[in-house]
C-alpha positions as CSV (number, residue, x, y, z in Angstrom):
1,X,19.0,16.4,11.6
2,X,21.4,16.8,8.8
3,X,20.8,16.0,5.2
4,X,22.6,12.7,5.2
5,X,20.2,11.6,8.4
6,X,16.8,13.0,6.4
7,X,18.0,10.4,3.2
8,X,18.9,7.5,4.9
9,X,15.5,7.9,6.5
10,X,13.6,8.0,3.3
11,X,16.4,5.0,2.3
12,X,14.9,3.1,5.3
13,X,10.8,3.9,4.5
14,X,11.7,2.3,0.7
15,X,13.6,-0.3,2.3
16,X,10.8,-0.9,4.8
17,X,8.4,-1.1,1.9
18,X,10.3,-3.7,-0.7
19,X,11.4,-5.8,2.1
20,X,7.8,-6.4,3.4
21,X,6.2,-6.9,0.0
22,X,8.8,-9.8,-0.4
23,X,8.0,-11.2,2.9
24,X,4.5,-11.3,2.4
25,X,4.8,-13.3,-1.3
26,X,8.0,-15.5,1.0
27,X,4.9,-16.1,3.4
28,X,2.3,-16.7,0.7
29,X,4.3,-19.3,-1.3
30,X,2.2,-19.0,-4.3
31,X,3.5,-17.7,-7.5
32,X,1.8,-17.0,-10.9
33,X,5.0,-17.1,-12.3
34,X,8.5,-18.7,-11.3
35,X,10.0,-15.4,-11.3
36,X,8.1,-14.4,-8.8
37,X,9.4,-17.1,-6.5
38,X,13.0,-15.8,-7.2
39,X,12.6,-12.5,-6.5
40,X,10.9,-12.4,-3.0
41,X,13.3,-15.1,-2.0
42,X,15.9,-12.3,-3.3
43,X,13.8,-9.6,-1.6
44,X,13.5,-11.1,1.9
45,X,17.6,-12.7,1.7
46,X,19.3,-9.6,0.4
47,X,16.7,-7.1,1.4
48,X,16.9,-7.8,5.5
49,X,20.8,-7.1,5.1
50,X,20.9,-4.0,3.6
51,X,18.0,-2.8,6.0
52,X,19.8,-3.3,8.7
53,X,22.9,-1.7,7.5
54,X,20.7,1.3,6.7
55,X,19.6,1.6,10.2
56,X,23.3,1.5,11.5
57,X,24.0,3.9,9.1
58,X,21.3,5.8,10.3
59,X,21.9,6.0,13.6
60,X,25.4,6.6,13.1
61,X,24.4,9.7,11.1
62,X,22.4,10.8,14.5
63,X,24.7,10.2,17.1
64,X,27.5,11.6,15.1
């Protein structure tokens, strides 16, 4: 695995992790704050995009 392959998969774990912490506030639809609302709609609408660019990236970085 090269280095490029090794930081794209850490990319992905932080990816993995902001993207399901704004799902589960898009899910709960209760915000303290109407911030709150605008960043996990952010999170989950921007966030899914990029994760799955990362894991074409990814696996481009493997196969090639």
């Amino acid at each position: 695995m090269s280095d490029i392959s090794i930081t794209l998969l850490l990319c992905l774990g932080g990816q993995f992790w902001l993207v399901r912490g704004a799902w589960r506030g898009f899910k709960r639809k209760y915000w303290e704050e109407p911030l709150q609302k605008y960043v996990d709609y952010l999170g989950v609408f921007i966030g899914i995009p990029l994760f799955v660019i990362t894991v074409l990236g990814f696996l481009k970085s493997i196969c090639c």
